[in-house]
C-alpha positions in Angstrom: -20.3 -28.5 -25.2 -17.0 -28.7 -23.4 -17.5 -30.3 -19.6 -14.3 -28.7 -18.2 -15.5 -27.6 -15.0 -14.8 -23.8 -14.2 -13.3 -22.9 -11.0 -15.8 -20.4 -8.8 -13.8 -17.3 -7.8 -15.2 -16.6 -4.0 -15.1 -13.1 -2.9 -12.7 -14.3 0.0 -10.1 -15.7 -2.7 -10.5 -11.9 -4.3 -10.1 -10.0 -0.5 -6.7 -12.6 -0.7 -5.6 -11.5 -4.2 -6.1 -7.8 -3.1 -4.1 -8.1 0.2 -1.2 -9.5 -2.0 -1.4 -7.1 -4.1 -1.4 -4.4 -1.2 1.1 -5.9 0.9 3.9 -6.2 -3.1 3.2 -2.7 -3.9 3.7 -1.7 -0.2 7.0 -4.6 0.0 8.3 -2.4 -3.2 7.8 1.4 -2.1 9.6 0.3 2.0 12.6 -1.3 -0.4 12.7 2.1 -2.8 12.1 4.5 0.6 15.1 2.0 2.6 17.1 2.6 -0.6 16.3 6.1 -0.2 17.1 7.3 3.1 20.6 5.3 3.2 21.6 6.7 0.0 20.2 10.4 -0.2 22.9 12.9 0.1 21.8 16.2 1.2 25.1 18.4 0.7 25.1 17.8 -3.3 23.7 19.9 -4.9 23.0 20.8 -8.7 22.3 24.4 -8.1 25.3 26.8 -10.3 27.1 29.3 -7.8 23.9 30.8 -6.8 23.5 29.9 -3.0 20.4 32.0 -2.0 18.5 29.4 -4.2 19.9 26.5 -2.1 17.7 24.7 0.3 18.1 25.3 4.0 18.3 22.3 6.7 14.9 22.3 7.3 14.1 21.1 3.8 16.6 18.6 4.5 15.0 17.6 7.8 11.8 17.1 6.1 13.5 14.0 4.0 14.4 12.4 6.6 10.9 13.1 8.8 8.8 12.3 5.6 10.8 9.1 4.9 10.1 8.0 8.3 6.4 8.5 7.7 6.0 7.1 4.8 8.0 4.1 5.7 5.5 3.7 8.8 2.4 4.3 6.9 3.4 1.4 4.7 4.9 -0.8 6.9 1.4 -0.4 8.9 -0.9 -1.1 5.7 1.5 -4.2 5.3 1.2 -5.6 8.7 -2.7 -5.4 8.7 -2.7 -6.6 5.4 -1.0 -9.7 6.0 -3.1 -9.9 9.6 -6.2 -10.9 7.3 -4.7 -12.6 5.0 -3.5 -15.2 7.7 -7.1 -14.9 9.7 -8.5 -15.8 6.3 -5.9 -19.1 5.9 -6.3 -20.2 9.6 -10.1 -20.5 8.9 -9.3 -22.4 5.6 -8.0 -25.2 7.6 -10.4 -25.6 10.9 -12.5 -28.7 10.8 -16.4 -28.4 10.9 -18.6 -30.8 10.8 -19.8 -31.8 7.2 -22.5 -34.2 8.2 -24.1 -36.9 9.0 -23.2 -40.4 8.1 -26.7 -41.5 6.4 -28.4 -44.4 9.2 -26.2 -43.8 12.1 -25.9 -41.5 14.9 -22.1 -40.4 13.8 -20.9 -37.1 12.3 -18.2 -37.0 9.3 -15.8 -34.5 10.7 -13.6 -33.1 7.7 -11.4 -30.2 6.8 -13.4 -27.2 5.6 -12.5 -25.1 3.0 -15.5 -23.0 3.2 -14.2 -19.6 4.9 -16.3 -18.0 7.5 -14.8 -14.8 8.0 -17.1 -11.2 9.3 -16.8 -9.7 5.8 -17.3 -6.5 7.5 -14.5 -7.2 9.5 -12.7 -8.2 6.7 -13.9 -5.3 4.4 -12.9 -2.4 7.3 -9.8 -4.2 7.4 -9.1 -3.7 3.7 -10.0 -0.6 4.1 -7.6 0.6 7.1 -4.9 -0.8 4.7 -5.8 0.6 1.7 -5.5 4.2 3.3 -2.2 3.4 5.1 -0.8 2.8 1.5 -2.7 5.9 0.2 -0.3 8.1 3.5 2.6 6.3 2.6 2.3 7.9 -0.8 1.3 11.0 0.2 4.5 11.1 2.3 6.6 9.6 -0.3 5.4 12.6 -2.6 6.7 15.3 0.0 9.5 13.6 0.2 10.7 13.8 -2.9 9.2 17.3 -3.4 11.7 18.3 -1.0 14.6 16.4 -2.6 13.7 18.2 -5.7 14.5 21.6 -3.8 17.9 20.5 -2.6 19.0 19.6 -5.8 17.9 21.9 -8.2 16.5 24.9 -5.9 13.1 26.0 -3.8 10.1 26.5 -5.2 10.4 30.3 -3.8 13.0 30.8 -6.5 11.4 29.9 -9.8 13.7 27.8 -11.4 11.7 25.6 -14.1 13.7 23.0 -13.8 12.8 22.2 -10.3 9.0 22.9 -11.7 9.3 20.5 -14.3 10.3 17.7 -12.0 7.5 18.7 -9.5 4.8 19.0 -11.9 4.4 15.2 -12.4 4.7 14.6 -8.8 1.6 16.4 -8.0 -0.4 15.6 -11.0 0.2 12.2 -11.6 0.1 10.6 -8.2 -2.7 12.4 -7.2 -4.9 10.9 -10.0 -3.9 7.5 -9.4 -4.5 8.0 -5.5 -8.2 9.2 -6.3 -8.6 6.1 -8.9 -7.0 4.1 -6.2 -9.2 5.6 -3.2 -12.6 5.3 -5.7 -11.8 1.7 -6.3 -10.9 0.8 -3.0 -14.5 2.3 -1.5 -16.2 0.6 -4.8 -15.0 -3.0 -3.5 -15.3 -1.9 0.1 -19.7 -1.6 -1.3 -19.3 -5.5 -2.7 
């Protein structure tokens, strides 16, 4: 038998490596949606010579309003992400009082590493984030529904171009938001 002593995952190092991950993901898609609001150019188009099939300024408008969103939306699930994560590390280094020194009226007063969070707190918390990321998505998606259209033409004119580039849009983000939300209320039970 090997003695090499195993390190005990806690449930609060897992709510840590969770908000990380929440507050990358979410550090990614405000760089992409930053990228994409100072570089999107409305007036080029890829539509050939047939106008009716162009997008109107209200599509255009809807960029620049569903940009905003989304960049809100994530930039909220960040901020109360990282919020926990630092209530979480302040408690990590408060002293409590470990015990007392065996045949003497003194207390041994140390740094505690045990964590004493409200893990309901803690779990609504995740939670609130989680579904701030899962908007910021949602917006992101309409976003770029509607950069499709100015691109390659509206929905309302058929073009299977601007079909084909939609069609993963709203099938594959929408699957991985359902995993997402199902795993999220799975460790929000734990």
């Amino acid at each position: 038998m090997s003695d090499v002593s195993r390190r005990i995952v806690t449930t609060t190092s897992i709510h840590i490596m969770a908000l990380d991950g929440i507050v990358n993901v979410n550090s990614l898609f405000t760089l992409a949606l930053f990228l994409g609001i100072t570089t999107t150019n409305t007036t080029n188009t890829l539509i050939a010579g047939d106008t009716s099939c162009s997008a109107g300024p209200s599509v255009a408008e809807g960029i620049l309003t569903y940009h905003v969103y989304s960049f809100s939306s994530f930039l909220f699930s960040s901020l109360i992400a990282l919020s926990l994560k630092n209530i979480i590390n302040m408690n990590k280094g408060t002293e409590e009082e470990v015990g007392p020194i065996a045949g003497s009226n003194r207390h041994v007063h140390g740094v505690g590493f045990v964590v004493r969070v409200n893990t309901m707190a803690l779990r609504v918390g995740t939670l609130v984030s989680a579904f701030g990321s899962v908007f910021g998505c949602g917006f992101l998606v309409m976003a770029l529904v509607d950069l499709v259209q100015i691109k390659l033409g509206t929905l309302g004119c058929g073009s299977h171009y601007t079909y084909l580039a939609i069609a993963p849009l709203l099938s594959l983000v929408p699957i991985a938001l359902l995993i997402f939300i199902f795993l999220v209320l799975y460790a929000f039970t734990r």
